[in-house]
N, C-alpha and C positions, 0 to 999 in steps of 0.2 A: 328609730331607737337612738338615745342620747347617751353618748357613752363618755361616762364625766366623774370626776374626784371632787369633792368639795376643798376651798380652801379658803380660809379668810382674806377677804378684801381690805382697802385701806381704812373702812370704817369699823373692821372686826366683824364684817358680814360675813355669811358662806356664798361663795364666788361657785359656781360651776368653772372650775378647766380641763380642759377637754384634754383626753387620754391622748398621745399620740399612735396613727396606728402600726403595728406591730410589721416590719421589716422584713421582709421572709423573700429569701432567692432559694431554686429548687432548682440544683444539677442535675440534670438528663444524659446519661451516655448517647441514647438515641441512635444505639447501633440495631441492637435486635428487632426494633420494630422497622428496619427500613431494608430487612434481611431475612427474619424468620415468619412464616406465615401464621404461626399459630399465635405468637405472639400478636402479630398483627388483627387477628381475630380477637384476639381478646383486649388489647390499647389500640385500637385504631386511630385514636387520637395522639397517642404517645403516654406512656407512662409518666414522665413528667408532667403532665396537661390533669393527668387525674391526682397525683399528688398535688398539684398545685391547689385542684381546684376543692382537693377533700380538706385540703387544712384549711384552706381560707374559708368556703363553709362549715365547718366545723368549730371556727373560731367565731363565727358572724351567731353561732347557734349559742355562745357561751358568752355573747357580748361584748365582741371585742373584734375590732375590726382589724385587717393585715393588709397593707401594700404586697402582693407578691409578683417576684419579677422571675421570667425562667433562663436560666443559663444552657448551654448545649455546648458537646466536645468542639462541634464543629465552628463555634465565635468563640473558643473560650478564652481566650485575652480579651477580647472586649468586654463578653458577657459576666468575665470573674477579674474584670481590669480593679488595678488599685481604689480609685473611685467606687464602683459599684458594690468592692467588698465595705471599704468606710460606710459606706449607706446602706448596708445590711445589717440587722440585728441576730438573725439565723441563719445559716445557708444548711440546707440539706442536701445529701447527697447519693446518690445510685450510679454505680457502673458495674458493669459486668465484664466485657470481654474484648474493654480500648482502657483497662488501669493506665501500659505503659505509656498511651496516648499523652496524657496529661503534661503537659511541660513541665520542665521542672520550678521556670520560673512563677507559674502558678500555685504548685506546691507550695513550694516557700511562702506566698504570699497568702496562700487560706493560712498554712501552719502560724504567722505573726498574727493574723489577725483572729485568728481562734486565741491566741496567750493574752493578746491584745481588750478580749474580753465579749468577740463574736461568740454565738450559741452555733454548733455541729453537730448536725443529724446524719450522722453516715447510716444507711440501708441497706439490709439484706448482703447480700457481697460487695457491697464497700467498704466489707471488713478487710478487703486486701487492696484498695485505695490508696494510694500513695500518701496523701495526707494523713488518713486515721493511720498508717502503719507508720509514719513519722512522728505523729501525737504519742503513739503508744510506745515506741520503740522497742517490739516484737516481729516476729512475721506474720502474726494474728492467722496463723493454720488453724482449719479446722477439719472434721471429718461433714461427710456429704453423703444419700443416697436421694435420688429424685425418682419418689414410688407412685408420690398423689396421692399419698395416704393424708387424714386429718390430722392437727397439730392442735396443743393447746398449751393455752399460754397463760401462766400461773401470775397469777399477782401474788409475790414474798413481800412485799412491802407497803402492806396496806395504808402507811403513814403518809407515802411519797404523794407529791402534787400529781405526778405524771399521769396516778393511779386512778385520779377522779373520774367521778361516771364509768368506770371501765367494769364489764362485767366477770365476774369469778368463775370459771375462766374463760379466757377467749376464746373461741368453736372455730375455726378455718379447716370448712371439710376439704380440702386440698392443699396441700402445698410441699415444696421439698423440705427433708429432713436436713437441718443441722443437726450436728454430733459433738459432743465432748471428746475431745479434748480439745478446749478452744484456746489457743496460746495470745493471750492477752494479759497485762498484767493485772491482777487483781482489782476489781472494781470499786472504785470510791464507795458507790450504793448500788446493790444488787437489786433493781427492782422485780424485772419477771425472770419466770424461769419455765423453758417448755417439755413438754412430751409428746411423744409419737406413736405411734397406735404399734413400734416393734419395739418398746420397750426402751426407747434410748431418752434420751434431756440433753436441754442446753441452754446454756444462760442468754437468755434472748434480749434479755434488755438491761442495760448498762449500763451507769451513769461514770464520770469521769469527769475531774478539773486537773486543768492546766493552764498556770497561771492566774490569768482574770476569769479566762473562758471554762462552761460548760460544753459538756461531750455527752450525747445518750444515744448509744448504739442499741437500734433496733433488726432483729434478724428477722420477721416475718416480711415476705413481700419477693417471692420468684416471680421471673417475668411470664412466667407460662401458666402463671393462676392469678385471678381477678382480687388481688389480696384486697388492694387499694382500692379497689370500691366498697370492703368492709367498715359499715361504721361503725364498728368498736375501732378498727385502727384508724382510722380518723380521726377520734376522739384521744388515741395516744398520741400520736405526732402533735395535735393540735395539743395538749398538755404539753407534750416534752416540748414545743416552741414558746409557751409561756414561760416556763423553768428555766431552757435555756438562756432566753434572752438574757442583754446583760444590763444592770445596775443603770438609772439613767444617770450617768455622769459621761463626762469625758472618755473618748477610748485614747488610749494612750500606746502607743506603739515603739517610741523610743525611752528608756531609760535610761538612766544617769549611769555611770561608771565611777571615773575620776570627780571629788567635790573638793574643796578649797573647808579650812577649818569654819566652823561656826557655817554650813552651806545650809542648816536648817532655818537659820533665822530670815535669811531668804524667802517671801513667799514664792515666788516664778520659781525658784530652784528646789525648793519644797515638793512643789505641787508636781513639778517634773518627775519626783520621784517616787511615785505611786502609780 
């Protein structure tokens, strides 16, 4: 399959150029599976191995192909070092039960390069992520019961990209319950919204900008139900990394402060400043 944009050549022809392919690093905590058996039963391979592998097919399904690289707690300066974030277009994320794990110097370094104009998929309890809870600046609490009861997960936003091919609504006959009251600050765009077979909701999918960067927090996906082999959620993550991605220009990560008068007439000092 040829995945290409037309664009006039120097004779005023249409030129096929080829799409570049889509960027995608997927953070694995990678503690539960090397610690709980049931988990292990059900990602044998690792949970990041099947998020990696459902977006990138997912993406190959929609015509658009993804470089994806998998980071882990355990490299995680190397695997989320300054370089590998510049050459990422999305990075996703899942942790559960190693947040404080995370350095701080890597914090800092997703948090620039998400304003900077990276796309951020935090998952499931990566709503208390050191990153997402530094993007949001909440303590992103929520309520919890894990019954394994079905969940379903509303599309409000029929308009949204994220939305495409996603069925009305999602059916995941297991999973744990998220609960309102979810202390996050009000969502840029509310896309989905879920329920639970006891009567509770929760705003399950989230969109959010900061800065250059998109943000779209998704709550389906406990380690102890096979979420990520659903391809309806496949097919979300796979949109929310289309969306998120960012704009193909320049990522820019330092800004201007102090300019000298007339600093616009400058182009280098212009351009600096966007």
């Amino acid at each position: 399959m040829t995945d290409a944009r037309r664009a006039p050549g120097p004779d005023h022809t249409p030129q096929e150029t080829p799409i570049e392919p889509l960027r995608i690093t997927v953070y694995g905590e990678n503690r539960h599976e090397t610690t709980d058996p049931i988990v292990q039963r059900v990602y044998p391979e690792g949970m990041h191995t099947v998020i990696a592998e459902g977006i990138e097919q997912a993406l190959h399904g929609l015509g658009r192909e993804a470089q994806v690289r998998i980071a882990l707690l355990d490299d995680i300066e190397d695997s989320l070092s300054e370089e590998v974030l510049a050459r990422t277009d999305v990075l996703t994320w899942w942790g559960h039960m190693a947040h404080d794990d995370v350095p701080d110097q890597v914090v800092d370094r997703v948090v620039r390069h998400v304003r900077a104009g990276m796309g951020f998929l935090p998952l499931h309890s990566a709503h208390y992520s050191r990153p997402f809870k530094a993007l949001m600046g909440t303590e992103c609490d929520l309520l919890w019961r894990n019954d394994g009861e079905e969940e379903r997960v509303w599309t409000v936003d029929p308009s949204h990209p994220i939305t495409r091919g996603v069925p009305q609504p999602i059916l995941i006959p297991e999973q744990e319950a998220y609960i309102e009251w979810f202390a996050i600050p009000a969502p840029d765009e509310l896309i989905f919204v879920s329920s639970f077979a006891g009567g509770e909701i929760f705003r399950s999918g989230c969109g959010f900008r900061r800065g250059k960067g998109k943000i779209f927090y998704f709550s389906p996906g406990d380690q102890e139900y096979p979420v990520y082999r659903h391809q309806a959620i496949r097919r979300v993550l796979a949109n929310a990394a289309l969306w998120a991605a960012p704009e193909p220009r320049e990522r820019t990560l330092n800004r201007l402060s102090h300019v000298d008068r007339d600093w616009y007439r400058d182009p280098e000092v212009a351009r600096r400043a966007v």
